[in-house]
PDB file as gemmi writes it, atoms N, CA and C in Angstrom:
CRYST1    1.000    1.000    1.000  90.00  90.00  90.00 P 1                      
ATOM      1  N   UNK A   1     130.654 123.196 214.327  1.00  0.00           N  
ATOM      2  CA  UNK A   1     131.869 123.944 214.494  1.00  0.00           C  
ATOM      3  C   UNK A   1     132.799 123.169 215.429  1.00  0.00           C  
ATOM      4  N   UNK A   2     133.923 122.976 214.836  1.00  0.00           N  
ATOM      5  CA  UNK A   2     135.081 122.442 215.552  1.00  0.00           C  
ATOM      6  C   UNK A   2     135.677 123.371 216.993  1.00  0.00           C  
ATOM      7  N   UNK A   3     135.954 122.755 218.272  1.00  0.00           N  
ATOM      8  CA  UNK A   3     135.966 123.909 219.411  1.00  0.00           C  
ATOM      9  C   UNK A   3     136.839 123.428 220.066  1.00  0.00           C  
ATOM     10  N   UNK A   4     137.794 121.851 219.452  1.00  0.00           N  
ATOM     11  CA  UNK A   4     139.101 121.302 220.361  1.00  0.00           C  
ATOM     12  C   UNK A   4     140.138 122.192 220.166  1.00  0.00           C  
ATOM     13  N   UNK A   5     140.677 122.429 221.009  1.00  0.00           N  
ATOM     14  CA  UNK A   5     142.014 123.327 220.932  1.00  0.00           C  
ATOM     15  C   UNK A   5     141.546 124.882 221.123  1.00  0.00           C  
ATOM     16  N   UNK A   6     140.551 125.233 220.975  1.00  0.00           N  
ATOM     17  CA  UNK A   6     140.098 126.830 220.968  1.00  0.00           C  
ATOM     18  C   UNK A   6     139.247 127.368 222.430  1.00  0.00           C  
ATOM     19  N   UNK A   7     139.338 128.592 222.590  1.00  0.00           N  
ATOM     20  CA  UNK A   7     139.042 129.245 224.276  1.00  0.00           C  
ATOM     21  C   UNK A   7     137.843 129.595 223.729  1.00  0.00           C  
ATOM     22  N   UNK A   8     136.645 129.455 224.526  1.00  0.00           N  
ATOM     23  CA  UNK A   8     135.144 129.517 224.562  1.00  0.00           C  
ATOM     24  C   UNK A   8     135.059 130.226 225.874  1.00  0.00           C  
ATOM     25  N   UNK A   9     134.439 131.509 225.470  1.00  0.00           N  
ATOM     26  CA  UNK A   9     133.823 132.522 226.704  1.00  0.00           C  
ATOM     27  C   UNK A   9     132.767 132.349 227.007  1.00  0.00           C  
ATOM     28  N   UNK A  10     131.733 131.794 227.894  1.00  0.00           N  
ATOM     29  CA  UNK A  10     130.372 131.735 228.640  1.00  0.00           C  
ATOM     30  C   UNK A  10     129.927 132.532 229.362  1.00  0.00           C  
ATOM     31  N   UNK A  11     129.208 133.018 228.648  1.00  0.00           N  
ATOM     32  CA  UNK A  11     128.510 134.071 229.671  1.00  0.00           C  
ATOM     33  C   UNK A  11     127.410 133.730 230.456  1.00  0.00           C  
ATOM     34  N   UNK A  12     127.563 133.916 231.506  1.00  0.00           N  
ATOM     35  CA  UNK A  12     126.759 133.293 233.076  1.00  0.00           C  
ATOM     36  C   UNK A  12     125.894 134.335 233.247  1.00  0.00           C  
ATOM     37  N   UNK A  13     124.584 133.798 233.155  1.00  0.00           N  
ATOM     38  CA  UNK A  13     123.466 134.844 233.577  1.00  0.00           C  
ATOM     39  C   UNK A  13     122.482 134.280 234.941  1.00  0.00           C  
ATOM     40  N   UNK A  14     123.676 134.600 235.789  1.00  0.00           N  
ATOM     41  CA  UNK A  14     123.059 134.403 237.135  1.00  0.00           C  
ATOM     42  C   UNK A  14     123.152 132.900 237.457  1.00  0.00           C  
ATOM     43  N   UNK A  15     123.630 132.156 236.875  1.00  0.00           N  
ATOM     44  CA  UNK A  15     124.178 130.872 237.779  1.00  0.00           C  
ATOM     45  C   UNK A  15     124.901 130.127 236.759  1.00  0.00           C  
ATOM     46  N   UNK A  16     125.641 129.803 236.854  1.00  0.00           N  
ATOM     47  CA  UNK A  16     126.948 128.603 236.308  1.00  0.00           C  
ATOM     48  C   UNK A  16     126.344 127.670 235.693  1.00  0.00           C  
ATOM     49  N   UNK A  17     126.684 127.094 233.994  1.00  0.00           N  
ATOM     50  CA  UNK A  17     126.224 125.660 233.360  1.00  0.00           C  
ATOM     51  C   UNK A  17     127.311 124.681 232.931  1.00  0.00           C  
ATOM     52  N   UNK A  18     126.895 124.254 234.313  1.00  0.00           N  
ATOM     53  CA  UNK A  18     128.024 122.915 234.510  1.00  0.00           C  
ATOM     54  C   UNK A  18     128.241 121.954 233.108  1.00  0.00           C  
ATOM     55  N   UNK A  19     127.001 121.848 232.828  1.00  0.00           N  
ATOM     56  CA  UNK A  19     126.412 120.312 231.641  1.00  0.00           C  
ATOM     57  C   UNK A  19     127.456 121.544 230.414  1.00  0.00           C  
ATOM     58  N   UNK A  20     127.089 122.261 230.092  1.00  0.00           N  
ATOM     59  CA  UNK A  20     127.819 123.146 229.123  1.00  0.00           C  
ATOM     60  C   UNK A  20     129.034 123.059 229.324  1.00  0.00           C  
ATOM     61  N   UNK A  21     129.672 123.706 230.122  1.00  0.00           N  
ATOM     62  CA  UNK A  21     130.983 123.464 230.410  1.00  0.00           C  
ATOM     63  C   UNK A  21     131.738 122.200 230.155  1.00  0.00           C  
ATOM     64  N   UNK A  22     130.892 121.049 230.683  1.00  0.00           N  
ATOM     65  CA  UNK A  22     131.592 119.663 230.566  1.00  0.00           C  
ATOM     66  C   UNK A  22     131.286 119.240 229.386  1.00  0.00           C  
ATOM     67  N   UNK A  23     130.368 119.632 228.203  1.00  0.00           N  
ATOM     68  CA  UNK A  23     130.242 119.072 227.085  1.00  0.00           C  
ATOM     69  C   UNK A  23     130.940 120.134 225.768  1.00  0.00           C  
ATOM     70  N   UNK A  24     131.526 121.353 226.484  1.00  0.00           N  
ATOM     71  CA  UNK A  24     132.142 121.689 225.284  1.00  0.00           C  
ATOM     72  C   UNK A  24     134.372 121.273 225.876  1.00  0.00           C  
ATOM     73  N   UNK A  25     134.435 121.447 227.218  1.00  0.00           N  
ATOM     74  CA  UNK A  25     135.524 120.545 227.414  1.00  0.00           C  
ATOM     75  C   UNK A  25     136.166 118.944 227.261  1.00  0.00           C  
ATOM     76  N   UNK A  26     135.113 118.638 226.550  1.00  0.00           N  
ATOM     77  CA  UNK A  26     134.998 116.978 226.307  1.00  0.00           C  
ATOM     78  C   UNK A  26     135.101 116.955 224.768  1.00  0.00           C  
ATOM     79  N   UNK A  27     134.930 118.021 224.203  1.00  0.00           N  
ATOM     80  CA  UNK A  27     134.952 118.130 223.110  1.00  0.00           C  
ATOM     81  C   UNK A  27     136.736 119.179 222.701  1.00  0.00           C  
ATOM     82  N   UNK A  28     137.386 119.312 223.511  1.00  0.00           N  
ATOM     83  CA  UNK A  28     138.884 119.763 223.384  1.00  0.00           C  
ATOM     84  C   UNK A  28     138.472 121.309 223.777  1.00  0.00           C  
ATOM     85  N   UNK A  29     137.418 122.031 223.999  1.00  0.00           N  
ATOM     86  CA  UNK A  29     138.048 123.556 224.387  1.00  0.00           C  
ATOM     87  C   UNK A  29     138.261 124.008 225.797  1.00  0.00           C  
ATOM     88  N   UNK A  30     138.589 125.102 225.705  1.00  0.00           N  
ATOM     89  CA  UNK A  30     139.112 125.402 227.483  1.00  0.00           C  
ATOM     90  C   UNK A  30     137.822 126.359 227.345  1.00  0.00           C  
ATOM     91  N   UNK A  31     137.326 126.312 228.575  1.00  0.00           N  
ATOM     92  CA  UNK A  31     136.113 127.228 228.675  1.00  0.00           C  
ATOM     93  C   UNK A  31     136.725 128.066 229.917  1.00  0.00           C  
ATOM     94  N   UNK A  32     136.057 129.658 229.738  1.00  0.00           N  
ATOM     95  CA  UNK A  32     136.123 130.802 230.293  1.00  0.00           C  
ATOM     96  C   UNK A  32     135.093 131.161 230.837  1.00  0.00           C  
ATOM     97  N   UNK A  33     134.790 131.267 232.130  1.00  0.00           N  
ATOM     98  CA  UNK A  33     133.200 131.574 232.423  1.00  0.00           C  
ATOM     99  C   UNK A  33     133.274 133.051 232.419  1.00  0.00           C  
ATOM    100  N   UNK A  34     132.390 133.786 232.063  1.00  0.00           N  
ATOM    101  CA  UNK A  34     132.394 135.307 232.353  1.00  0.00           C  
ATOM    102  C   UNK A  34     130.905 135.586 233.172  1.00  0.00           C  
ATOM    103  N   UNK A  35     130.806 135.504 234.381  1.00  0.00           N  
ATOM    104  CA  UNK A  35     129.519 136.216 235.143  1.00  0.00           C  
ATOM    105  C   UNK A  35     129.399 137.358 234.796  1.00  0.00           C  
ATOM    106  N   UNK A  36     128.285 138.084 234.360  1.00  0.00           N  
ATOM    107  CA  UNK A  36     127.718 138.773 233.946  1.00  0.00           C  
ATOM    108  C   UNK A  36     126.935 139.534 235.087  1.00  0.00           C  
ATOM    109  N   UNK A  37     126.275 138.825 236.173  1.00  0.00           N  
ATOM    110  CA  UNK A  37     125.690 139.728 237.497  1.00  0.00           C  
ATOM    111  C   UNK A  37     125.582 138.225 238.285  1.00  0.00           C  
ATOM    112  N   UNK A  38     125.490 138.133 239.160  1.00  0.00           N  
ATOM    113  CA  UNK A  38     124.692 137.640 240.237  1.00  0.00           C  
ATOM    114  C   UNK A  38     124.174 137.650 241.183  1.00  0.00           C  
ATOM    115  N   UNK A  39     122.259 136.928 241.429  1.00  0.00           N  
ATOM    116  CA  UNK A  39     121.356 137.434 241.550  1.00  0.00           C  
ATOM    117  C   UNK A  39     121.552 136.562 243.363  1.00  0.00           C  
ATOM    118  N   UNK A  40     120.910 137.206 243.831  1.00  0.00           N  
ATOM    119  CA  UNK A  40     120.475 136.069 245.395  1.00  0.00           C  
ATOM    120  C   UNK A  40     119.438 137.119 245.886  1.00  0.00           C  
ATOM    121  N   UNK A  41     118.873 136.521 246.600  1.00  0.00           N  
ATOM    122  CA  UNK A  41     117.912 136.263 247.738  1.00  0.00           C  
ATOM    123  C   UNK A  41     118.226 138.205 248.366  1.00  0.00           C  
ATOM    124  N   UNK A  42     117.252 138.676 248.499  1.00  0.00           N  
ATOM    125  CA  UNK A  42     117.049 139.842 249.805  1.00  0.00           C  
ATOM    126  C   UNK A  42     117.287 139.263 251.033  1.00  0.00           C  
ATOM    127  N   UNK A  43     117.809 140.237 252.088  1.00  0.00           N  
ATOM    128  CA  UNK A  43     118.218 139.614 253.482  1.00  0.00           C  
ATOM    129  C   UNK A  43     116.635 139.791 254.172  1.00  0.00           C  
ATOM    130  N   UNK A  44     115.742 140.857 253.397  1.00  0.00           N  
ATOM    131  CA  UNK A  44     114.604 140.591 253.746  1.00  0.00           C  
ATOM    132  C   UNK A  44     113.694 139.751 253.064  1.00  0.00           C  
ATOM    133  N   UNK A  45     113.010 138.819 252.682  1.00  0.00           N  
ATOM    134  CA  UNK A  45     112.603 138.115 252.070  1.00  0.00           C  
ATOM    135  C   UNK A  45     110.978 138.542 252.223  1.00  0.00           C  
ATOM    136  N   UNK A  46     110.334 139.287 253.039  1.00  0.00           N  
ATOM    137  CA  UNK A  46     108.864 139.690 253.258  1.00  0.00           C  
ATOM    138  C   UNK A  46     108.311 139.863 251.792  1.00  0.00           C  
ATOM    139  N   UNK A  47     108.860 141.324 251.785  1.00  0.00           N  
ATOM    140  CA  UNK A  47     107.865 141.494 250.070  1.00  0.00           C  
ATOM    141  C   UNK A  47     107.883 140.683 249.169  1.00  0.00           C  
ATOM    142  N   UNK A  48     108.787 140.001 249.177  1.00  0.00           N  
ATOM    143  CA  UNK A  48     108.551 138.823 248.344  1.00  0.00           C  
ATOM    144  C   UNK A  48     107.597 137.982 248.395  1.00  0.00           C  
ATOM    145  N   UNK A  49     107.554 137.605 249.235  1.00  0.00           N  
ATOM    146  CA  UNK A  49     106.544 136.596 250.324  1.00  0.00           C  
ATOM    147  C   UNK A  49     105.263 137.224 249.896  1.00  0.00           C  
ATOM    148  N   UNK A  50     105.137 138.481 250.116  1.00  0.00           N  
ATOM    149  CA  UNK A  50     103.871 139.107 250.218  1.00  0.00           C  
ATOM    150  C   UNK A  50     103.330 139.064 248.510  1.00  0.00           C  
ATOM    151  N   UNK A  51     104.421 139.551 247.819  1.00  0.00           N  
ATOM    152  CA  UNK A  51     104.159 139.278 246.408  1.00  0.00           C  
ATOM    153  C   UNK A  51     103.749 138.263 245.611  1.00  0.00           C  
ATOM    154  N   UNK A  52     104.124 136.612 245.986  1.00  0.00           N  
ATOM    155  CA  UNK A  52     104.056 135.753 245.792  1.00  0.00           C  
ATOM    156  C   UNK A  52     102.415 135.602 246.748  1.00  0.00           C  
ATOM    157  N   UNK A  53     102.062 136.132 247.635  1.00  0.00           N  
ATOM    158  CA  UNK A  53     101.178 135.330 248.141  1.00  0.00           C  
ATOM    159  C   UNK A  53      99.562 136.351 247.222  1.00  0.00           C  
ATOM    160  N   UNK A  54     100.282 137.497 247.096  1.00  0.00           N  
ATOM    161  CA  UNK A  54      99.306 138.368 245.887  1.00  0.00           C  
ATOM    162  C   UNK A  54      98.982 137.496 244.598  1.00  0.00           C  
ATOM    163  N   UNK A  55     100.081 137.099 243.932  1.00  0.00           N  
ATOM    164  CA  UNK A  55     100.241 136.618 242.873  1.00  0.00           C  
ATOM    165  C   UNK A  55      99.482 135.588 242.937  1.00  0.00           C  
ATOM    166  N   UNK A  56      99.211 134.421 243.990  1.00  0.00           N  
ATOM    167  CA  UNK A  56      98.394 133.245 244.318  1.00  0.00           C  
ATOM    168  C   UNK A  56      97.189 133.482 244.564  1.00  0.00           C  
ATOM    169  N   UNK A  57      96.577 134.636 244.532  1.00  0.00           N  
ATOM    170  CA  UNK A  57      95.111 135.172 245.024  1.00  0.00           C  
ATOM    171  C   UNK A  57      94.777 135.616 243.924  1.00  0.00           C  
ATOM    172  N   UNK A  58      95.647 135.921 243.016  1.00  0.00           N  
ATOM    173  CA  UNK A  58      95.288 136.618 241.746  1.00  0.00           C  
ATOM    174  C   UNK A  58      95.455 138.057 241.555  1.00  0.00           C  
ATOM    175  N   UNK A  59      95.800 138.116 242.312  1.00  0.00           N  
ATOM    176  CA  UNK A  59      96.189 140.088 242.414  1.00  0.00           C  
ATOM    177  C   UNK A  59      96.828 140.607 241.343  1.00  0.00           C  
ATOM    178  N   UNK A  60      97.881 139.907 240.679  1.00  0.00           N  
ATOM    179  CA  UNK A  60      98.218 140.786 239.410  1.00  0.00           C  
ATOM    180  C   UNK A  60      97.593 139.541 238.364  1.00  0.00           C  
ATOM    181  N   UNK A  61      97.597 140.250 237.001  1.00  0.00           N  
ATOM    182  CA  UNK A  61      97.057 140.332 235.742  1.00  0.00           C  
ATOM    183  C   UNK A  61      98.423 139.719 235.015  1.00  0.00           C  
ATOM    184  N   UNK A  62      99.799 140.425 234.899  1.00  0.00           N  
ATOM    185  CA  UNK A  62     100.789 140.078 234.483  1.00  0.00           C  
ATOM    186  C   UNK A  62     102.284 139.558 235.558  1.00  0.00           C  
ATOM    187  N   UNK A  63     103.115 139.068 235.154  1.00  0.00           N  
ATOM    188  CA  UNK A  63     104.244 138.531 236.178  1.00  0.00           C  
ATOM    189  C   UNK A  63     105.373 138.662 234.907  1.00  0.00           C  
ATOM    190  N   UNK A  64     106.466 139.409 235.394  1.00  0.00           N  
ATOM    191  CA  UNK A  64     107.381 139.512 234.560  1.00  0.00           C  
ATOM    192  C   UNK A  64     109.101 139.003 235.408  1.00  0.00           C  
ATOM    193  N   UNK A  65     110.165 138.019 234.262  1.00  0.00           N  
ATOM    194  CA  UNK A  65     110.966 137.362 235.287  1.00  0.00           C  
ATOM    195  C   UNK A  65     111.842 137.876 233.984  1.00  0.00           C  
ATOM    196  N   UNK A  66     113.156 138.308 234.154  1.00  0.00           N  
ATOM    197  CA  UNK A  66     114.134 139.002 233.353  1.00  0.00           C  
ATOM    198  C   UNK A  66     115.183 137.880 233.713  1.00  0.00           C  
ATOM    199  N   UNK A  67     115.225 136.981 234.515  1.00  0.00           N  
ATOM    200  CA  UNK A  67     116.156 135.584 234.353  1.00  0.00           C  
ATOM    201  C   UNK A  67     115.719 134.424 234.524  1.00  0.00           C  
ATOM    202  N   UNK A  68     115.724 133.277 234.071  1.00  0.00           N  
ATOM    203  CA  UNK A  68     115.383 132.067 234.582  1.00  0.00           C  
ATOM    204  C   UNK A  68     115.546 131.893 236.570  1.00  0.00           C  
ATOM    205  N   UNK A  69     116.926 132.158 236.750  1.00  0.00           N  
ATOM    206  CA  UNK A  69     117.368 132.837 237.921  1.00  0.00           C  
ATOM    207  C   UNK A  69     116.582 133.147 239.271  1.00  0.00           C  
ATOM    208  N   UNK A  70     115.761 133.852 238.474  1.00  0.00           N  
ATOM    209  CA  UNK A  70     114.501 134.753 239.372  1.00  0.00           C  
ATOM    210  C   UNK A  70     113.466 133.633 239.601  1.00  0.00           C  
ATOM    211  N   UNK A  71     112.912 133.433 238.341  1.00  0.00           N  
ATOM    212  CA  UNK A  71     111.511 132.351 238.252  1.00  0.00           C  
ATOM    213  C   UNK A  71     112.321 131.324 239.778  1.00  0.00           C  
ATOM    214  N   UNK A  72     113.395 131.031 239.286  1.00  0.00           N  
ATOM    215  CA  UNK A  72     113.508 129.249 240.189  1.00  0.00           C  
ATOM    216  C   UNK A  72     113.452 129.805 241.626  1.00  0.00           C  
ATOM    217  N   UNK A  73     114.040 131.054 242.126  1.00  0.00           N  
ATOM    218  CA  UNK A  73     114.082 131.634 243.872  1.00  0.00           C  
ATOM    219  C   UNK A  73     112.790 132.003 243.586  1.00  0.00           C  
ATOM    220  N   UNK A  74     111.974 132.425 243.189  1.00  0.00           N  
ATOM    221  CA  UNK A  74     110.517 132.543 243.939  1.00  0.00           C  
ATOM    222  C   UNK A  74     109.635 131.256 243.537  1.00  0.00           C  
ATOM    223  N   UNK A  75     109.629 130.333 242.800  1.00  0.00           N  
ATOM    224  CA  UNK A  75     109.165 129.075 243.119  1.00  0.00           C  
ATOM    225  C   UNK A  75     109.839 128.143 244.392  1.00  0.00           C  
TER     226      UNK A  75                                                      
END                                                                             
């Protein structure tokens, strides 16, 4: 699909794609970012901590991550 000259909406799921952006503007379109939510860090960071250190002992069975987003702040 041809995309020089035409407006491309991106939808941002929790952090910005630069490489995207610069490879469909290199190709003639104007890109529109649209954030959708964004995710950060608790000002408390404990349960996390504590969760992650469960998760390393084996304490849960399953681990569920609803963004890439998530996975990369708790690694």
């Amino acid at each position: 699909m041809q995309v020089a000259g035409k407006r491309v909406a991106v939808q941002e799921y929790g952090q910005p794609n630069p490489e995207l952006y610069a490879a469909l503007e290199q190709r003639g379109a104007e890109t529109i970012r649209v954030p959708v939510y964004r995710w950060a860090l608790p000002e408390d960071t404990g349960p996390l901590r504590e969760a992650v250190h469960t998760t390393i002992a084996g304490g849960f069975e399953v681990l569920m991550f609803t963004s890439a987003q998530q996975l990369r702040n708790v690694l």
